[in-house]
N, C-alpha and C positions, 0 to 999 in steps of 0.2 A: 561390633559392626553396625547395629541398628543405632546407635547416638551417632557413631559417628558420619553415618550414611544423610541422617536428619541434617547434622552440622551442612557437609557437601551443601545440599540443596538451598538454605538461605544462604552461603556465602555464594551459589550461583547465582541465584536471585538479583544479590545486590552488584554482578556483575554487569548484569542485562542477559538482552536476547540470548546471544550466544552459550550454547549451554557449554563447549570448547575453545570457548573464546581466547589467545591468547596475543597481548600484542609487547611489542619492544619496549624497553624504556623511553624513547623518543616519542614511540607513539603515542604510550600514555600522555608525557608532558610535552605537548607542542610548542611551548616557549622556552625548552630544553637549548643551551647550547647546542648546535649540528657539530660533531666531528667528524673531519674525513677518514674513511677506509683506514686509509696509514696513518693516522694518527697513536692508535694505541688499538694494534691487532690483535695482542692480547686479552684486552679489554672486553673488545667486540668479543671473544672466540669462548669468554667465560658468559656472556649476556648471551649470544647462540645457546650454549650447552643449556643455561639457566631455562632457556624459554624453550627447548625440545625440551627439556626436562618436564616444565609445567606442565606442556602439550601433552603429554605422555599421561601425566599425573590426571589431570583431566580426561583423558579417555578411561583408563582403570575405571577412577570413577563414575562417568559414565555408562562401564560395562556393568562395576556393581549393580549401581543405580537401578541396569534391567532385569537384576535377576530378585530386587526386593518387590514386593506385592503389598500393595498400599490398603485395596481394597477388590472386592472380585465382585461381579454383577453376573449372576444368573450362569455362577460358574465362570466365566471369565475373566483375568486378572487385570487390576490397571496397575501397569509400574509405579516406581519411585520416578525414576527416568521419566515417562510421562506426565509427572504430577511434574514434575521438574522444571518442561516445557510448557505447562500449560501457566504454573505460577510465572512465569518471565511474560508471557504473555499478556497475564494478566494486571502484572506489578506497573506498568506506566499508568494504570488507572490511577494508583496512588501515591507511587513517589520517582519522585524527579530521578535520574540517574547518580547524582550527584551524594544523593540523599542516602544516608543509614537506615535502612528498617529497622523498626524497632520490634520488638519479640508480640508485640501485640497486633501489628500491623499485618510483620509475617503469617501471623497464625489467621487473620480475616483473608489476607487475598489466598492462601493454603487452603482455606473452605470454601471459596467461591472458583478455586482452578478445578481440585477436584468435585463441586455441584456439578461443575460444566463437564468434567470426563466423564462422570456418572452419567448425565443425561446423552452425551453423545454416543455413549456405548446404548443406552436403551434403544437408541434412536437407529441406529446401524445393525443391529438385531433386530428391530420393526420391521428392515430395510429386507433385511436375511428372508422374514417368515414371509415376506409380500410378491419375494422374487425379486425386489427391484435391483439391480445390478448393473453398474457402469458397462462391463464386460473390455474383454485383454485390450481391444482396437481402442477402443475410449481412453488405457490407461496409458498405452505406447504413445499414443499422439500426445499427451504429455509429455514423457517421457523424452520424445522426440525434439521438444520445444523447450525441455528444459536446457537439452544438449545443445540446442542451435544459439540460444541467448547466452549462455557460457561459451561458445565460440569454440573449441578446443575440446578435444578428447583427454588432454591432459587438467583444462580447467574444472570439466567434468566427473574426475576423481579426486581433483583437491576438494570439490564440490559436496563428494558423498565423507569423504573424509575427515572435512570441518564439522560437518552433521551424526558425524557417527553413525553412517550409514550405508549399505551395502546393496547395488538397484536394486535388488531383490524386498530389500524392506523398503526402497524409496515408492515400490510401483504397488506393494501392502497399502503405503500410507496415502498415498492417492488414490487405489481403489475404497477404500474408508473415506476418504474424503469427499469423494463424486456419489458414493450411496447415502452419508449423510445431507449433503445436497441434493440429492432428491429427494429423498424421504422427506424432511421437512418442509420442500418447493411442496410437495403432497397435500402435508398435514397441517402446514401451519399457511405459508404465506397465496395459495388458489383457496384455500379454504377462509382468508380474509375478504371481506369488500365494504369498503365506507358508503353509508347511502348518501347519495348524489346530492339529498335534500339539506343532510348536515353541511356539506362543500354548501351551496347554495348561500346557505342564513349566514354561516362565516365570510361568504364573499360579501354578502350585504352589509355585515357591520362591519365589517374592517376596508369596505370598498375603496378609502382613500388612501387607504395601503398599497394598493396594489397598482402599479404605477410605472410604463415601461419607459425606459432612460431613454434622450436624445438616440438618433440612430442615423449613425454615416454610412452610407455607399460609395464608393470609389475606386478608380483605375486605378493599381494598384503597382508598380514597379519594384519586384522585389528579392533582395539580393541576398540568397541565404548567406547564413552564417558560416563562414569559413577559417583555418587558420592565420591566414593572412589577411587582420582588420583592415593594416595601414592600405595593400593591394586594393582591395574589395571598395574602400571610401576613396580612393582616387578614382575607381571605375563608375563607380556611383557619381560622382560629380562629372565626370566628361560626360553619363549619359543625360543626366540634367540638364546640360547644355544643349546637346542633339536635340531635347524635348523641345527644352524654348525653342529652338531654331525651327522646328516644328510648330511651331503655333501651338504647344500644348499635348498636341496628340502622339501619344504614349503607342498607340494600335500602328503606329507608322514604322516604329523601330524594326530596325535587323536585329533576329535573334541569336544571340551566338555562344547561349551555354552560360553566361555566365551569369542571367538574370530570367526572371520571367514576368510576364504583364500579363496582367486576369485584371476579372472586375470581382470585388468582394465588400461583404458587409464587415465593419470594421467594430470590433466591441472594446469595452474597457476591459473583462476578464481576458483576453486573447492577444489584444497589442496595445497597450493603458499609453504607452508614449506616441502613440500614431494618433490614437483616440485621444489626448489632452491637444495635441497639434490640431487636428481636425474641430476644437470644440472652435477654435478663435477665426475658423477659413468661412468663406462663403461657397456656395455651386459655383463651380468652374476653376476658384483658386488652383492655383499647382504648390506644392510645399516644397520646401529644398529637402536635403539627404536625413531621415530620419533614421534616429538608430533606439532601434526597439530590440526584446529578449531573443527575439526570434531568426535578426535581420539586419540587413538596411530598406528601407524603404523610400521611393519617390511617391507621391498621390497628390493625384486629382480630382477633387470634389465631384460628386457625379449627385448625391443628392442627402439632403439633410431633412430628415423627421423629427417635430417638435417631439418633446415628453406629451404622453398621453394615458391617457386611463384604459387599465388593460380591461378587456371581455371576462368574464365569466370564463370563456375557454383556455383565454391566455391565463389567467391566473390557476387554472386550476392544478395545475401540475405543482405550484408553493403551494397551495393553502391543502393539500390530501394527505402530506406525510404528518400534519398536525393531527390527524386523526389515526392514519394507517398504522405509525408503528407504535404507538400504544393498544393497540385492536391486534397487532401481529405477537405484543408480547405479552397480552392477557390469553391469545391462543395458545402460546407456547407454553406460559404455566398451566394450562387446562389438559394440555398432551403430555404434560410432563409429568401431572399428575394419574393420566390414564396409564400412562408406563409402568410407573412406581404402583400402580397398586396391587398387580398381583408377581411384582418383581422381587426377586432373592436379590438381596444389599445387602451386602458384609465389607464394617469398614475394620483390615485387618491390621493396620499399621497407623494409630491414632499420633494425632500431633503431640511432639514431648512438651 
């Protein structure tokens, strides 16, 4: 049971996320031929069984998974099952999906899922002895939002059931979640702060780095994105017309639902085809019908800011994570090692 339990776990691994993941043959190969329904119901009705079957095979597993105990921390067990999840978690750090682990690979991201259960379990017991606790209101309102983004009470249990999971252990895993979140908000990231002096001298040497891009303002006519492109870009161009016929002015239109005009700053990260349009207009220009991620879009230049060299204030928000989170994860090893040193670790179920 215990080889073969190890086995389960790297061929999870090299599945992905999903620790029950199971998909069709089609899904696997998307350049598969498509056959219809009636083609060969036969066919389909043995690829069904095949993939209940897996699904099946994959939960057992699963179940085993929770009743092995990999390692216990101060009396408490971490699963195989957990280690399980935490190595898929961990594994894109090192290989592609595509990609074979190999037995040496497995065994590195296998020490660094379980460092991480290890530490989170000390951290969540810290949480325990401090009192700090999400408490029920904090885990329902989760809970609640988990339901509402799955949309259905039926998607809901396909939900705990892809997961292996039953509410009862989904609202375990979230109050765990929201105590280790605290607890570390705690210990590690209010307990950091960069002095302001180091931000400073890095702004000074690196000053011509820091450098804020052209910046458009503009009326802005804009036609979300809907099923019907072809509709939406004929409506877009009669309202274009109304505009010119308007002298430009966008604030004149009747609104009827089907668009809205604001004035907005327009960026490259946000609308890159509105912004490439905008670099080549002058104040006042009107564009024709532009079709951005988001949209369609009419605009009218309202006003152009050359590139300029940011402030001290403007930059400081790039240049502090060059500092913060190397200072966030010298705390962490420093807490991790306050935990661990008068901690019981017993690791019970060593890598084959």
């Amino acid at each position: 049971m215990r080889k073969i339990l190890i086995v389960v776990a790297v061929a999870l691994l090299i599945m992905g996320p999903g620790l029950t993941g199971c998909s069709r043959a089609s899904e696997q190969n998307p350049g598969a031929p498509h056959m219809s329904p009636t083609a060969n119901p036969l066919g389909d009705e043995k690829r069904d069984a095949a993939a209940a079957e897996k699904a099946e095979d994959a939960k057992k597993d699963a179940e085993a998974a929770r009743k092995v105990v990999v390692a216990r921390v101060n009396g408490s067990d971490i699963s195989l099952y957990e280690l399980i999840r935490a190595m898929n978690i961990v594994a894109p750090k090192y290989i592609n999906r595509a990609e074979q682990a190999t037995r040496e690979m497995t065994s590195k991201i296998r020490k660094e899922a379980l460092d991480r259960l290890i530490f989170e379990e000390l951290a969540i017991q810290e949480a325990a002895k401090e009192g700090i606790n999400p408490g029920p209101e904090a885990v329902e309102n989760v809970v609640r939002e988990v339901r509402k983004n799955l949309g259905t009470e039926e998607a809901y249990k396909d939900y705990l059931s892809r997961h292996d999971l039953t509410e009862e252990m989904l609202k375990k895993l979230i109050a765990r979640s929201q105590s280790y979140e605290m607890i570390t908000a705690k210990e590690i990231y209010r307990k950091v702060k960069v002095d302001e002096r180091l931000l400073k001298d890095e702004y000074e040497k690196e000053k011509s780095t820091y450098v804020l891009p052209e910046n458009f303002v503009a009326e802005d006519v804009f036609f979300p994105k809907g099923k019907d492109e072809e509709t939406a870009k004929k409506r877009a161009g009669e309202i274009l017309e109304t505009i010119k016929q308007k002298k430009g002015d966008a604030w004149k239109l009747v609104l009827d639902g089907t668009f809205v005009v604001r004035q907005m700053r327009i960026t490259r990260e946000r609308n890159p085809e509105v912004y490439k349009a905008m670099a080549g207009m002058n104040v006042g220009d009107l564009s024709g019908v532009l079709t951005d991620r988001d949209g369609l879009h009419i605009v009218k230049v309202s006003r152009k800011d050359a590139p300029r060299q940011a402030t001290f204030e403007e930059a400081k928000g790039a240049i502090e994570p060059k500092f913060l989170v190397p200072a966030q994860d010298k705390r962490k090893d420093e807490w991790e090692k306050e935990l661990k040193k008068n901690a019981r670790i017993e690791i019970v179920l060593a890598a084959p």
